[in-house]
C-alpha positions in Angstrom: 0.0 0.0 0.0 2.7 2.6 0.6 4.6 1.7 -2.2 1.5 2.6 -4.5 1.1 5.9 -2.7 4.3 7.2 -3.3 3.7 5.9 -7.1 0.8 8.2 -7.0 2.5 11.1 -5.6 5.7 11.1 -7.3 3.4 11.2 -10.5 0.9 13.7 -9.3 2.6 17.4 -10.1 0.2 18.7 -7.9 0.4 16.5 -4.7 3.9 17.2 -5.0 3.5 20.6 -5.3 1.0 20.8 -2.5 3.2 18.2 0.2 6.5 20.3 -0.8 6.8 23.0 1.5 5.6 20.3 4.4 8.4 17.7 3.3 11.1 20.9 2.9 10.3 21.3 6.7 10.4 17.6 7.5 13.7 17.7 6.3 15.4 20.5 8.2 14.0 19.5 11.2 15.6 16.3 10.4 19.1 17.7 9.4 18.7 20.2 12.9 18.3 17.8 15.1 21.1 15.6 13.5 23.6 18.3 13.4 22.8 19.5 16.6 23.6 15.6 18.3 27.0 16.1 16.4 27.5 19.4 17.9 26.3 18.4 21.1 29.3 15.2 21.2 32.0 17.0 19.5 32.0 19.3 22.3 31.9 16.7 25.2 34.9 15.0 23.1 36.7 18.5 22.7 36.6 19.2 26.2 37.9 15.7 27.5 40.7 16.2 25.0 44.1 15.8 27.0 46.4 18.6 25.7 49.7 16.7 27.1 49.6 13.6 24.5 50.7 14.5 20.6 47.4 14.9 18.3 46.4 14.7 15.1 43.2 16.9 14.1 40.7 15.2 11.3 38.4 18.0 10.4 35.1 17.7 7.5 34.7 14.1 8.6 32.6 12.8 6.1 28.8 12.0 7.8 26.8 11.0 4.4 26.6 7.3 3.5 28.3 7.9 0.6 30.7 4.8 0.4 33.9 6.7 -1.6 33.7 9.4 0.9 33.8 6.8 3.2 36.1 5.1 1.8 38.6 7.9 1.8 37.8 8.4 5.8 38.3 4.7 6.5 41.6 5.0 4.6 42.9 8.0 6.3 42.6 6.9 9.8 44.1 3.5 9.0 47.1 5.9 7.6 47.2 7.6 11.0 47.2 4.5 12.9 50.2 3.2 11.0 52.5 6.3 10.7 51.4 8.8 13.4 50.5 5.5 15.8 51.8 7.9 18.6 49.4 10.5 18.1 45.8 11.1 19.1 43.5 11.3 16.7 40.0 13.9 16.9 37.7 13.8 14.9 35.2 16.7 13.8 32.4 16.9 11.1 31.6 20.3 9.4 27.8 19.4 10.5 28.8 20.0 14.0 31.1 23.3 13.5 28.9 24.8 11.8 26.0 24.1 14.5 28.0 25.9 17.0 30.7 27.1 15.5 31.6 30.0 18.1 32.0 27.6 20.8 33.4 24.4 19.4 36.3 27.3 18.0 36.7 28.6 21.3 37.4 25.1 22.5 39.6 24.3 19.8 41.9 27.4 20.7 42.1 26.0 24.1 42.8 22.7 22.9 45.1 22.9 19.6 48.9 23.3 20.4 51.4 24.2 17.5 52.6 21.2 17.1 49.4 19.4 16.2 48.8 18.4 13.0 45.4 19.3 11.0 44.1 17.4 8.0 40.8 18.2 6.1 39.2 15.5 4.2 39.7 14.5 0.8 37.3 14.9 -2.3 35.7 17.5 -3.9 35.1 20.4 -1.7 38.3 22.6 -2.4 35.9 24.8 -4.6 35.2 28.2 -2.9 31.7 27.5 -2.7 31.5 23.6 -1.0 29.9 23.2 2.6 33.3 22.8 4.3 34.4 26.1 2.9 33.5 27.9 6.2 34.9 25.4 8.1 38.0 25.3 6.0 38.6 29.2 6.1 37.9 29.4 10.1 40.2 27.0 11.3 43.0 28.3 8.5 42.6 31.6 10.1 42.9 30.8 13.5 45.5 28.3 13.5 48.4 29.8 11.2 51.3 28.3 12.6 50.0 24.3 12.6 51.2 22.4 9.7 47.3 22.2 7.7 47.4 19.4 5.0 44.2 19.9 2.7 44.3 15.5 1.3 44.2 15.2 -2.0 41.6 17.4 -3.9 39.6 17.6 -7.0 40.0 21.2 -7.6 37.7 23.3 -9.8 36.5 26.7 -9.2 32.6 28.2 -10.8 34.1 31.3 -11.9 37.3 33.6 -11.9 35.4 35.8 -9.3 35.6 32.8 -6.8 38.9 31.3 -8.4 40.5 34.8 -7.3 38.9 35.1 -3.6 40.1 31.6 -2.9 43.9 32.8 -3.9 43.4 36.0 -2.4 42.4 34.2 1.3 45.0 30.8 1.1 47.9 32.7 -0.7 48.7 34.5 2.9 49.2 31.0 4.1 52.5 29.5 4.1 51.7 26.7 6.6 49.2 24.8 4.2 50.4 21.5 2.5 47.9 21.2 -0.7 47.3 17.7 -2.7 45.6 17.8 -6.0 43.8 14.5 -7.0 45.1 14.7 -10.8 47.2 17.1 -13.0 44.8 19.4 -14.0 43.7 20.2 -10.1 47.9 20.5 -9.8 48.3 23.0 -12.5 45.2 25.1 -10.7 46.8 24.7 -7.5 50.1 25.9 -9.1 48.7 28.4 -10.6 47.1 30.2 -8.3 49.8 29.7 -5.5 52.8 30.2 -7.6 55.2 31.1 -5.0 53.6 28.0 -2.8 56.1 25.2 -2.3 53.9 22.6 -0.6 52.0 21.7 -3.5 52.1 18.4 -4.5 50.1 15.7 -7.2 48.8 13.0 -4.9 46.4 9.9 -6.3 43.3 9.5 -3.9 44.0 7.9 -0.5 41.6 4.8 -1.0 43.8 3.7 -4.3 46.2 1.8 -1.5 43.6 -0.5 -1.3 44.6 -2.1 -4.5 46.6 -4.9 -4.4 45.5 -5.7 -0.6 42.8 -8.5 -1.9 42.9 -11.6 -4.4 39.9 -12.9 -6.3 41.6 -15.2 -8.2 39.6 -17.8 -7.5 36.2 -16.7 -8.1 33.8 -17.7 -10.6 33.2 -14.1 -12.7 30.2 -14.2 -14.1 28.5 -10.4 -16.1 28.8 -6.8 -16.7 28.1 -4.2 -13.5 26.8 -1.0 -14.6 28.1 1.3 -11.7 26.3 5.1 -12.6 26.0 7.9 -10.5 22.8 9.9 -10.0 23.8 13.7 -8.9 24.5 16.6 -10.6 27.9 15.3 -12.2 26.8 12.6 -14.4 26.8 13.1 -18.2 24.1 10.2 -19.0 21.5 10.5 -16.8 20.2 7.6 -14.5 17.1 7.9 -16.2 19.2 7.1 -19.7 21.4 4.4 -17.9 17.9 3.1 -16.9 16.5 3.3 -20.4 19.3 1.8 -21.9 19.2 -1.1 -19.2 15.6 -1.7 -19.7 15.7 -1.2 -23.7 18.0 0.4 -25.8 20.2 -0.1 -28.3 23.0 -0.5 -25.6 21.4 -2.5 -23.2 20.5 -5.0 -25.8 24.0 -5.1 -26.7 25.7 -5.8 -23.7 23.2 -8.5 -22.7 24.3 -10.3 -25.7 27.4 -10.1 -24.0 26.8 -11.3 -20.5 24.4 -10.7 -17.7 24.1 -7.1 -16.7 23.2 -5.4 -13.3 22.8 -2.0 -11.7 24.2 -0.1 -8.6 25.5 3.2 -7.3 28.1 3.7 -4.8 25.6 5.4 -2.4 24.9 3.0 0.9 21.4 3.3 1.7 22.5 2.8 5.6 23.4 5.6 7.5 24.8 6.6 11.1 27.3 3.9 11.2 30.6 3.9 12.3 33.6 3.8 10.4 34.0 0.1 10.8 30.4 -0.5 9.9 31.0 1.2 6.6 34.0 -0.8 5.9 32.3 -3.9 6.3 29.8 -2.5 3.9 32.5 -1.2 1.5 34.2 -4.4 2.0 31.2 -6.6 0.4 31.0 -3.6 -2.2 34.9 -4.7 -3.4 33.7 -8.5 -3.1 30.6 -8.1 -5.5 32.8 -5.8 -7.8 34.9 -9.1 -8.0 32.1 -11.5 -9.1 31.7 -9.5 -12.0 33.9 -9.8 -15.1 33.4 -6.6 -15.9 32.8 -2.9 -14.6 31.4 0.0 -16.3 31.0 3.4 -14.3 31.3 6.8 -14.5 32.1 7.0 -10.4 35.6 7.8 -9.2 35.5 5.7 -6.3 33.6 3.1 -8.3 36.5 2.5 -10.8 38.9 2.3 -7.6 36.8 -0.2 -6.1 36.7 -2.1 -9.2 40.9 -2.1 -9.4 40.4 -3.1 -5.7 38.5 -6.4 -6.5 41.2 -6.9 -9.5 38.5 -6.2 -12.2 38.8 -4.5 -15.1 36.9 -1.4 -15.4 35.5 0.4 -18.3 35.0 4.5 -17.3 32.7 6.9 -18.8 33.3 10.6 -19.2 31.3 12.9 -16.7 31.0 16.6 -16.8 34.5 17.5 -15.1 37.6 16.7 -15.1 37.5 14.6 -12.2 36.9 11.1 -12.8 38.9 10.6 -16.2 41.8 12.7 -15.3 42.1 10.4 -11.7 42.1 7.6 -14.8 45.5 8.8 -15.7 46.7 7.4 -12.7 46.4 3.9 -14.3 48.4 4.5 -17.0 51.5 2.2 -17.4 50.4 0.6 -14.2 47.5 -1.4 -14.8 46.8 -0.2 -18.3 45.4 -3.0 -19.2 42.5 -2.6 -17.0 41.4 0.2 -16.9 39.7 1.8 -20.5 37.9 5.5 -20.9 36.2 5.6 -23.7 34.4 8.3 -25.5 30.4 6.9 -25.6 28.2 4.0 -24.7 28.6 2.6 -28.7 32.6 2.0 -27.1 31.9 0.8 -23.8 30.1 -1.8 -25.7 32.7 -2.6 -27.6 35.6 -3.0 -24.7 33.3 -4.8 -22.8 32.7 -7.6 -25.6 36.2 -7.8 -25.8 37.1 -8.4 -22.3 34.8 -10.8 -21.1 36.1 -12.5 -25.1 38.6 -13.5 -22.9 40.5 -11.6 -20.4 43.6 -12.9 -17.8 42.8 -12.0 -14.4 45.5 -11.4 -11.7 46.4 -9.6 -8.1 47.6 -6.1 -8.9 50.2 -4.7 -7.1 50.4 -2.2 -4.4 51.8 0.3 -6.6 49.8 3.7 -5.2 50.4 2.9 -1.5 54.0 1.6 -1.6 54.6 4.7 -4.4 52.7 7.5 -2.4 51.4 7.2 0.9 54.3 4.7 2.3 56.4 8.0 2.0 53.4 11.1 2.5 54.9 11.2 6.3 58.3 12.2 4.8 56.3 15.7 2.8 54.8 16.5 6.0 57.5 16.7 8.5 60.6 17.4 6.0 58.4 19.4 3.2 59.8 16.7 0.6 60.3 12.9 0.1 63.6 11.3 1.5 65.3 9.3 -0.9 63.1 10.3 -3.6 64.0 7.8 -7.0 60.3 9.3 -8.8 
């Protein structure tokens, strides 16, 4: 009964019109009471922080169920246990700063020596305009003499106006380490902070996941659609759908093999970190039953590279997902493929699951990268550097 009465209303324009403004309130009363139990435990946390032990703050801790921002947080604290195992580590969401923002900084002034260390989440959000730009700025401002290491970013700005107030506020700052996520976010970084010598191209965090599993064993069986449905896709879910259900393409790659369809979105939410890795755990496992993926998400091509399968990636509207592609090249070229349309995807995928020799890939990105990030961070460059 329920399912049909969201049928109706979803196609009723004006039931949806009329329940809008009631479901608009619904939700912030939602998101209120949500960030305010954030605020309400950071606080309690902050003020049982011991200033005499060595710290490490984790600020714009991911609290959607997204499973690559996840991902990335899951990755980053298993990076602090293993190479700052000395330290403490606190962790603080943007949800909750914002909520109470004058007091949790207050705290924070009490609390933060100068020889803590600040990281901000990876992603997307070095853009002038993302929600953890207020957060970002504030604690930039007030804490100018900690080393501040922004993780590796996707970096893109709207418009020169906001391109040119980002420069004008971080350019003052010469205690900011900055990682771009792929060349072109490097060459923005660079250009903008031209005189800035902690700039440095960095592949995402969760890429030193690959090579820790083996699936050589399984029985791979069909093709895995893996499409996102937000504001950065270039085919639609709606035309992923079609073509599933119908098309031209769909048809296609069912004469190939079996096909299914998922997202990397986790439809549970509130759990810990170690919940989500279980979670994103059995993600890389059914990415590894499949002989095939084809995506146009980021962290969907990682996890595919995680479960040693080869993935084909589709172009998006940024830069974002095929230049993190470039990555792969001469390291696991041979499984990874960006191709230009859905007619090509097609194509790759007929000839991979023709016949295709699946191995264990090697730990390339973590023993490469992140084995050595410590080295940038104290020294400001890597120690026996052979790149």
């Amino acid at each position: 009964m329920k399912d049909v009465l969201f049928y109706y209303i979803r196609r009723n324009e004006k039931v949806k019109e009329f329940l809008a403004p009631f479901y608009k309130g619904y939700i912030y009363c939602k998101e209120y009471n949500r960030n305010k139990c954030y605020a309400i435990g950071a606080i309690k946390k902050l003020l049982e922080v011991d200033i005499t032990q060595k710290r490490i703050w984790y600020f714009c801790v991911p609290t959607h169920s997204n499973l690559g921002d996840q991902a990335q947080a899951c990755c980053i604290e298993k990076y602090f246990r293993k190479f700052f195992s000395d330290h403490i580590v606190f962790k603080l969401s943007n949800n909750a700063f914002d909520f109470y923002e004058e007091k949790i900084l207050m705290i924070l002034k009490e609390k933060i020596k100068e020889t803590d260390l600040i990281f901000f989440q990876s992603g997307y959000t070095f853009t002038g305009i993302h929600p953890y730009e207020n957060m970002h700025r504030k604690i930039v401002e007030n804490f100018p003499y900690n080393k501040i290491v922004f993780l590796p970013q996707t970096v893109k700005f709207k418009n020169q106006k906001i391109l040119e107030n980002v420069q004008n506020f971080y350019g003052k700052y010469d205690n900011i380490y900055f990682f771009a996520r792929d060349k072109i976010s490097y060459d923005i970084y660079k250009s903008i902070f031209p005189e800035h010598r902690n700039v440095h191209c960095f592949p995402d965090i969760v890429t030193t996941e690959i090579g820790n599993y083996d699936f050589n064993n399984n029985e791979r069986n069909g093709i895995l659609l893996c499409v996102r449905n937000d504001v950065e896709k270039l085919y639609s879910f709606q035309e992923i759908s079609l073509f599933k259900e119908i098309s031209l393409f769909k048809e296609k790659l069912q004469k190939i093999a079996k096909v299914s369809l998922s997202d990397t979105n986790s439809e549970t939410k509130e759990n810990s970190l170690k919940e989500y890795w279980k979670k994103i755990e059995e993600t890389i496992d059914d990415y590894a039953q499949y002989q095939v993926i084809i995506t146009d998400r980021y962290h969907g091509t990682i996890f595919a590279l995680i479960a040693n399968t080869p993935v084909i990636i589709l172009k998006t509207t940024d830069h974002k997902v095929v230049t993190g592609a470039d990555w792969f090249e001469g390291v696991y070229e041979d499984y990874v493929y960006v191709v230009n349309d859905l007619e090509e995807a097609s194509q790759v995928a007929q000839q991979i699951v023709t016949g295709f020799e699946y191995r264990k890939l090697p730990s390339y990105f973590k023993e490469k990268y992140y084995d050595r990030l410590k080295d940038i961070i104290e020294y400001g460059e890597l120690k026996n550097d052979n790149l």
